[in-house]
N, C-alpha and C positions, 0 to 999 in steps of 0.2 A: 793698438790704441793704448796712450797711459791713462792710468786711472790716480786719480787720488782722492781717497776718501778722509773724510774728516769727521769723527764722532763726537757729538756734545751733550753730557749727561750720559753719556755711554759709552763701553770700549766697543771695539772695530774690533770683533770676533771672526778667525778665519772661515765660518761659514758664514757668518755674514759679509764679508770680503765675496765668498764664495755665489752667494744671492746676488750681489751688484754685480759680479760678471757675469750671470748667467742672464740677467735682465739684460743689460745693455749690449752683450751680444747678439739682440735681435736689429739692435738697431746698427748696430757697424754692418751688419748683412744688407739690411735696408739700404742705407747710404755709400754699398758698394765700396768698403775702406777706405770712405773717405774722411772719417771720422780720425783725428788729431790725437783730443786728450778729450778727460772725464774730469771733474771734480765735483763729487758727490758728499753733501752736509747730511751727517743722519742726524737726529736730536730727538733726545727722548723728552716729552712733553707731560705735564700732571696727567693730560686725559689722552695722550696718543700719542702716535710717531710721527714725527716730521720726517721728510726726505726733499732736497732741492738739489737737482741737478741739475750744470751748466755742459754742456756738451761743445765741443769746439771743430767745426767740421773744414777740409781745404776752403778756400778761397774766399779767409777768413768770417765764414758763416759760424754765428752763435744760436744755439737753443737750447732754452730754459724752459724744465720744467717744475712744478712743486706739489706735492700733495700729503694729506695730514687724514690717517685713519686710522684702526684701532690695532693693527700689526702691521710688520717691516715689511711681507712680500706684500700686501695690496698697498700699501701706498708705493713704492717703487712700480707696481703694475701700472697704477696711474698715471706716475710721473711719466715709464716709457711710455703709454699711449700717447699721452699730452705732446711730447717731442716726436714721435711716428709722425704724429700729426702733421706739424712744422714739418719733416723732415719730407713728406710728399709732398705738400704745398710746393715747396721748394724744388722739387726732381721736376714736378711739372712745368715750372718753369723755363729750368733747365731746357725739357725736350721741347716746348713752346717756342724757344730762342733756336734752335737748331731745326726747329720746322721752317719757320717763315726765311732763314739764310737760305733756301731752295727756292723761295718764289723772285729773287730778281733776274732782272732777263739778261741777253746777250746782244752784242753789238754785232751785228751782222752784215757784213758789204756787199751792195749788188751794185748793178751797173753804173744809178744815179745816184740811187736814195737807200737808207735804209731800208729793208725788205721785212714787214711787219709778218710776214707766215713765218718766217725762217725764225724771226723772234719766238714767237708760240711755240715755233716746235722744238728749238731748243727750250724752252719753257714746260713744255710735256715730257722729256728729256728726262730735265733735272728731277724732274715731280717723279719719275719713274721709283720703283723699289731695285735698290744697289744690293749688287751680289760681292761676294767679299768685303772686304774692308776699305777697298779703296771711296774715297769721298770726294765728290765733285768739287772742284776750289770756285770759292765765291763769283759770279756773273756780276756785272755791275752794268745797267741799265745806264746807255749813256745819250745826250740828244741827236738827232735825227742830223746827218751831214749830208750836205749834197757833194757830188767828185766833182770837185773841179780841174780844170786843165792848167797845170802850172809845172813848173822845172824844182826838182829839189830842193834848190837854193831860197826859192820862194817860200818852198812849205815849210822849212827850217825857220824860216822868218814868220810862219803862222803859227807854228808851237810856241814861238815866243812871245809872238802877242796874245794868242789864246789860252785861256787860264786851264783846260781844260788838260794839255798837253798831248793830244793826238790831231793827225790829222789827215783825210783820207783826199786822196786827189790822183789825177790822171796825169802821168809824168810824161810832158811833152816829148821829150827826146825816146821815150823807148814806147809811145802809148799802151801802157799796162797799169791798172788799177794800184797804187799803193798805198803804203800805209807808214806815217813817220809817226813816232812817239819816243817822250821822255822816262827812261827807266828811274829808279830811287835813286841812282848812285850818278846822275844828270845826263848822263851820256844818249844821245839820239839813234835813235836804232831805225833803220830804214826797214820795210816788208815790203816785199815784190810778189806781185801775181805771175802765173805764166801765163805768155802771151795765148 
């Protein structure tokens, strides 16, 4: 993390250089290195110390803290409390948004309809605790399709009309359950069941 201090009414002595990194390294730990740069104001006041520190952390997140008391290490203590503070506020959020991307569900094809158990249970699935690192990529709950019976060419002509860009249908000529949909880059991708 860069630091940059600034003293006013006072020189930026190498232990007190030394005090501002040993404070704010609890919070680069805290915030798992994610913490940018520092710019910390000391200023010496008639009746105390000021300290105001602005902290810059990735994903251009700011915290600001300030505190005015009768020596440098407690008002720096405050200041890093005050920012600790923000800075969990914020982690919780963080893992709050990585919880709920586990609760949407899965498109599931059975014979006619949608099959609402298979939803669940890929839904108890995801909710499960993952071993290693690997991370389940996003499910997206999509509405209920009936198969119908129609020729490729036709369901080609229903991804076009439907905004949705899949479409599940029972392909005349080979009767096996499939699946047409539109990838990012436009191109139609056919899935086949075995008969």
């Amino acid at each position: 993390m860069r630091l940059e201090l600034t003293g006013r009414q006072t020189d930026i002595t190498p232990a007190l250089r030394r005090l501002v990194d040993r404070k704010l390294a609890k919070l680069e730990r805290l915030l798992n290195d994610r913490a940018v740069s520092a710019h910390a104001v000391m200023t010496r006041e008639k009746n105390g110390y000021r300290v105001d520190v602005t902290l810059h952390a990735r994903g251009e997140q700011f915290f600001h803290g300030m505190a005015k008391t009768a020596s440098w290490e407690v008002s720096l203590g405050e200041v890093v409390d005050k920012i600790s503070e923000q800075a969990k506020k914020l982690k919780t959020k963080w893992k709050d948004r990585t919880r709920r991307a586990t609760k949407v569900g899965l498109i599931a094809v059975s014979e006619h309809v949608v099959d609402e158990t298979l939803v669940r249970a890929a839904e108890r699935i995801a909710r499960a605790p993952r071993t290693g690192h690997a991370r389940m990529p996003r499910i997206l709950r999509m509405a209920r399709q009936p198969v119908k019976p129609m020729s490729v060419a036709d369901a080609a002509r229903q991804v076009e009309a439907n905004g949705e860009g899949v479409v599940v249908f029972r392909d005349t000529d080979t009767q096996v359950v499939s699946v047409l949909y539109r990838r990012a880059n436009g191109e139609l991708t056919l899935v086949e069941t075995e008969a």
